[in-house]
N, C-alpha and C positions, 0 to 999 in steps of 0.2 A: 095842441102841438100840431104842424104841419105837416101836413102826407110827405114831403120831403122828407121830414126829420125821421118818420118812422123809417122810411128807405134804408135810409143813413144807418139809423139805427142796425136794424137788421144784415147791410152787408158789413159793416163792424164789427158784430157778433162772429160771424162765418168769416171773419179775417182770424178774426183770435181761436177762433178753434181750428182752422188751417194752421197759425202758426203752433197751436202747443204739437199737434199731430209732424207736423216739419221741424221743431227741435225736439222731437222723442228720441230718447238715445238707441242706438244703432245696437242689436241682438247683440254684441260681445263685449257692450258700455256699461251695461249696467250693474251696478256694484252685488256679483254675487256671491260674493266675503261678507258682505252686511246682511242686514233685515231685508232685501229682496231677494238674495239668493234662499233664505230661509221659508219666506211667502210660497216663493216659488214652487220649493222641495215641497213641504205639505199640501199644498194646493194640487200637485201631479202625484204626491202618493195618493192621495184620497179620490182622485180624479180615475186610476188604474187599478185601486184595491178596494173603493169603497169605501164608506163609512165605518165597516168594522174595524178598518188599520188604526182609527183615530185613540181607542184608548191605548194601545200599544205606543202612540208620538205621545197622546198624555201622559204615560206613567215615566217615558224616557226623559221629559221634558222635569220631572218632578225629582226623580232621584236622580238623573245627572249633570252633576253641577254648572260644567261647562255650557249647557244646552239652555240654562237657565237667563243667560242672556238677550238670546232670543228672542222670536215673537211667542208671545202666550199663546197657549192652547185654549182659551177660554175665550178665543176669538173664532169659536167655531164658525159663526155667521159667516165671517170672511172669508175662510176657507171652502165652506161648503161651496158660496158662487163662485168662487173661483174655479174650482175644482168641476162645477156642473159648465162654465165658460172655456175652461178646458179640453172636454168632453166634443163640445161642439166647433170649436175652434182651433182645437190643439194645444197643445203644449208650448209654449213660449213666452219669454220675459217683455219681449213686442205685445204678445196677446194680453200679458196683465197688464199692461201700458194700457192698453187699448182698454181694458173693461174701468179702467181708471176715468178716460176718457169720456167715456158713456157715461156716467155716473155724474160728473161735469156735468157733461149736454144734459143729463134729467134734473140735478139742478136749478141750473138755468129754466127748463119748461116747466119745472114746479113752483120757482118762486115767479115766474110770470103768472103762473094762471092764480096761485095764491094772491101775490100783491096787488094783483088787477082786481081781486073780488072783496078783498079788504081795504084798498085803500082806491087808486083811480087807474084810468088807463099812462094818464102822462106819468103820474110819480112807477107804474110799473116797468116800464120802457126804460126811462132813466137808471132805475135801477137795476135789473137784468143786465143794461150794458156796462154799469158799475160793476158789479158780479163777475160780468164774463171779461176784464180786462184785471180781475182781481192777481198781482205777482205770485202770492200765497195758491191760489186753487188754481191756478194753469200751470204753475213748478208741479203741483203735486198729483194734476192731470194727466203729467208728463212719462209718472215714475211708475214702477212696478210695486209700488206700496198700496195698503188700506185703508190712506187719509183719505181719498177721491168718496170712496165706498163710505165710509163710517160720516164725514161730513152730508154725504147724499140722504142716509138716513136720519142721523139727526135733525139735520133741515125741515126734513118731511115732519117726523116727529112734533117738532117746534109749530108748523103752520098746522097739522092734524088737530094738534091740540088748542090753538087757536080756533079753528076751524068747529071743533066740538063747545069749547065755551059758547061760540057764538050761536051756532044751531041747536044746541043744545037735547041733540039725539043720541040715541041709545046706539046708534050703527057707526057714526063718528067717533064713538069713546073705542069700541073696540078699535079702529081702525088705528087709532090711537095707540093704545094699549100694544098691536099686536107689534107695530114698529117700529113705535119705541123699545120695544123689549127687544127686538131684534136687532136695534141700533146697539145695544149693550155686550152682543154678541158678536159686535165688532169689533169696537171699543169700547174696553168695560168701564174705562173713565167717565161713558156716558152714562152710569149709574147717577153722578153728581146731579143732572136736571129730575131725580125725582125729587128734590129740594124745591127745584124753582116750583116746578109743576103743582105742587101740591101748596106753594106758598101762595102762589098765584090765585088757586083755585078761591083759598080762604078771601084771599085779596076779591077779587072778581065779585065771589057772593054776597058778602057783607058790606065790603065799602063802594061797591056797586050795586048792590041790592038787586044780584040777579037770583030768579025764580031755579034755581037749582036744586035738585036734592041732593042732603048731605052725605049719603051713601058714597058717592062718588071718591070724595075725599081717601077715604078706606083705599079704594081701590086702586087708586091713583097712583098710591103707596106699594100695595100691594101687592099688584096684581103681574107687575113688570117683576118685582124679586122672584114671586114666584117659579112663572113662565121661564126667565131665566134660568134660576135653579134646576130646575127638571130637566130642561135640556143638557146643563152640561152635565147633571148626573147620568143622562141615559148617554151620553155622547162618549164619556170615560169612561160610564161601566164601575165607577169607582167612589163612593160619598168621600172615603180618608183623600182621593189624589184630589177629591173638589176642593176640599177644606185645607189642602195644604196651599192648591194654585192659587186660593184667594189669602191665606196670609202671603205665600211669596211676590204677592202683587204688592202688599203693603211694605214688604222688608228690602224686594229687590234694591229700587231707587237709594235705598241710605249705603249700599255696601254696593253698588254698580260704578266700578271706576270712572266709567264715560258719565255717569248720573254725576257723579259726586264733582268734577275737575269741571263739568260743561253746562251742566242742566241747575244748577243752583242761583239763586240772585234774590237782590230784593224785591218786596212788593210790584215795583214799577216794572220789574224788566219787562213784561209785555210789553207795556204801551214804548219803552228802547226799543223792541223787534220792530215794533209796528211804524215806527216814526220812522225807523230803518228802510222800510219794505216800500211803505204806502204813506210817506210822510204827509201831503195833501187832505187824503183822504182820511186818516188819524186826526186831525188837527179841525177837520171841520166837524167830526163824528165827536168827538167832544167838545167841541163849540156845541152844540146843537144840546148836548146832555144839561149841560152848563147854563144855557139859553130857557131848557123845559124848566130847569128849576126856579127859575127866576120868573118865567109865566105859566101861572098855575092853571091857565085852560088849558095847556094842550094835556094834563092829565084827565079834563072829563072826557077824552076819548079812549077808549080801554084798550083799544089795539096800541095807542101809540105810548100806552103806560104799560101797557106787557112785553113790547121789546123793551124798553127802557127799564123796568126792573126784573128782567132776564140777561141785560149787559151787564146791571150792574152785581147780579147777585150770582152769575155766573165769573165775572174776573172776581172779586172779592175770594170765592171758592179757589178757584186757579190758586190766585196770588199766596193764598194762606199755607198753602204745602211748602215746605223748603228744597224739596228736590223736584224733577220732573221737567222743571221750568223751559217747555220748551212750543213754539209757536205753533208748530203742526197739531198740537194736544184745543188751538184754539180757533179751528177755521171759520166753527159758526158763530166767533166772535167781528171775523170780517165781514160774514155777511150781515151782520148789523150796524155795522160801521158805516157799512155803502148807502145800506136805508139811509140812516140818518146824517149821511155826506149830502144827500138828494133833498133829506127838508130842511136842513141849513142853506143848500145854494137859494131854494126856492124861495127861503124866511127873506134872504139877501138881498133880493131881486124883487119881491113880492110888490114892492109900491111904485116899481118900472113902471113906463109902457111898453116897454122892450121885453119884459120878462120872461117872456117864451125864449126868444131868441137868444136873451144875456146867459141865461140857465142850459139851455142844451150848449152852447158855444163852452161853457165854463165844465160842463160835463165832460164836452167833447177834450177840452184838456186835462180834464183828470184822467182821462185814458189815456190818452197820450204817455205823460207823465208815467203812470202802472205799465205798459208798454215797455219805454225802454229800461225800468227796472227790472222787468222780467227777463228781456232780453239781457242787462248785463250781469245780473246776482245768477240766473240759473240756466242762461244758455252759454254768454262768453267766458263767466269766471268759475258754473257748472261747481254752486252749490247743491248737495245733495240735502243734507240735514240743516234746515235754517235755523239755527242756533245763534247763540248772539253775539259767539267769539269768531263765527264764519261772517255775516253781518257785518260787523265791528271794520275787522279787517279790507270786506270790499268794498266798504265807504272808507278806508283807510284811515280810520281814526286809531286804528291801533297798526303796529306796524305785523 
């Protein structure tokens, strides 16, 4: 690729995070009747009282029923940074915007330095700037919520653990281990990747014949419940209010008015959000899934069969719940998308002579494209919750 293009590249990146930072809603916009006035409240008790306030927001959270709406307490991860972001920065719905923001920008420098050492430097570039023009992670950049944060760890998670297959050292699993657990601590949905993780590892060993030992497996499993466990037990002070927040996690969604009227659908309805959001991007990102099945070399590369059955076995999980169904729950499924928006343009192009050129030109319009949907879904029409009947509506397919 041409030192131009990386230019290009780069002041592109730094346009799009100028703009999420320039439509960040204004100290008295942000909805704090919802789940961000909530983030907030917790994140400044714990911020001014400490940690010991927190099983007293647990126990409140567990026997009162109104309160149960809310964000979980089993999201201590999220609070704690917040709360220690607080500390240093203040107090304000702007500042959790802002640690939103960061989280974004790390991101972005972790899946560059990752997909530059797993795959090349052109296919890293193209994607990063796929990444950083994503409608989904710049709305969510924007807000005073815990998708920015819980997608920044998972991400990390995801390449760690790639990162540990491939090295196959003892100091990458913990690093591994310690993140992913902590990614659960944000969002406890990301509980669902010790499936892939451990499905994966089986996969990797055997139908790759890598030199691993099986010990891992165990722990793979393991090790993340555990870690988890303890902490929220020491966090609440409580095993009955642990045991209750993780069946209320399973029961909320079925008897949650807003779960039950908004968040339900078939199967498909992701890939509806997503056609919604990033319809280009969607379209070539299954093109491309569509494409590996039909040429069976690109699975003798194991990176590029570990995102591909980490898309697949993580929407499969999604889609199987009947409540919940909602996009924000799916961000580390965009960042996979964008990978593989990147080796569909390149498959497309690939017998050019132009192919440099026809590729980043064809990139350069898929940002575009994410652009002014981000500008019109969550700055001028200033969707909060990307649902699918908010969606629907601002492509005006429903009235």
């Amino acid at each position: 690729m041409r030192k131009t293009y990386y230019l290009i590249t780069f002041l592109l990146i730094i346009f799009s995070l100028s703009s999420i930072y320039k439509y960040m809603p204004k100290e008295g916009n942000f909805a704090k009747d919802a789940d961000e006035g909530y983030y907030f409240a917790y994140s400044k008790n714990i911020s001014e009282n400490g940690v010991k306030s927190y099983p007293k927001l647990f126990d409140e959270h567990v026997k009162i029923e109104k309160n149960r709406i809310w964000p979980s307490p089993l999201r201590f991860g999220y609070f704690l940074l917040s709360a220690l972001w607080f500390k240093i920065f203040g107090p304000s719905f702007r500042s959790l915007a802002t640690l939103s923001l960061i989280c974004y920008i790390l991101v972005l420098l972790l899946s560059l330095y990752f997909s530059k050492r797993y795959f090349d430097k052109r296919v890293s570039s193209l994607f990063v700037l796929l990444l950083a023009f994503s409608p989904l992670g710049m709305a969510m950049a924007k807000r005073a919520l815990s998708d920015s944060m819980g997608n920044l760890f998972i991400i990390l998670s995801i390449w760690l653990f790639l990162h540990f297959l491939s090295e196959k050292k003892l100091f990458n699993f913990i690093l591994f281990i310690v993140f992913y657990a902590y990614s659960i601590l944000i969002r406890e949905q990301s509980i669902l990747f010790i499936l892939f993780f451990g499905f994966y590892f089986l996969v990797y060993k055997y139908m790759y014949k890598a030199n691993i030992p099986k010990i891992y497996f165990p722990a793979i499993i393991l090790l993340p419940i555990f870690s988890v466990g303890l902490v929220w037990l020491i966090s609440s002070q409580s095993f009955t209010n642990v045991i209750s927040m993780i069946k209320l996690t399973r029961i909320l969604p079925t008897i949650n008015q807003y779960s039950i009227l908004f968040c339900r659908g078939p199967w498909f309805r992701y890939i509806i959000d997503y056609l919604l959001i990033s319809p280009l991007i969607t379209i070539l990102a299954l093109s491309f899934i569509i494409y590996a099945f039909t040429n069976r070399e690109i699975f003798k590369d194991y990176k590029i069969s570990y995102f591909l059955i980490l898309f697949i076995t993580l929407f499969l999980l999604l889609s199987s719940f009947d409540y919940n169904k909602n996009i924000r729950y799916t961000m580390s499924l965009d960042m996979i998308m964008r990978l593989f928006a990147v080796f569909m343009v390149r498959e497309i192009f690939k017998k050019s002579k132009f192919a440099t050129d026809f590729v980043f030109i064809t990139i350069l319009f898929l940002c575009l494209i994410d652009y002014l949907s981000f500008i019109d879904l969550f700055c001028q029409k200033n969707i909060y919750d990307p649902i699918s009947i908010w969606l629907l509506k601002a492509r005006q397919f429903i009235p």
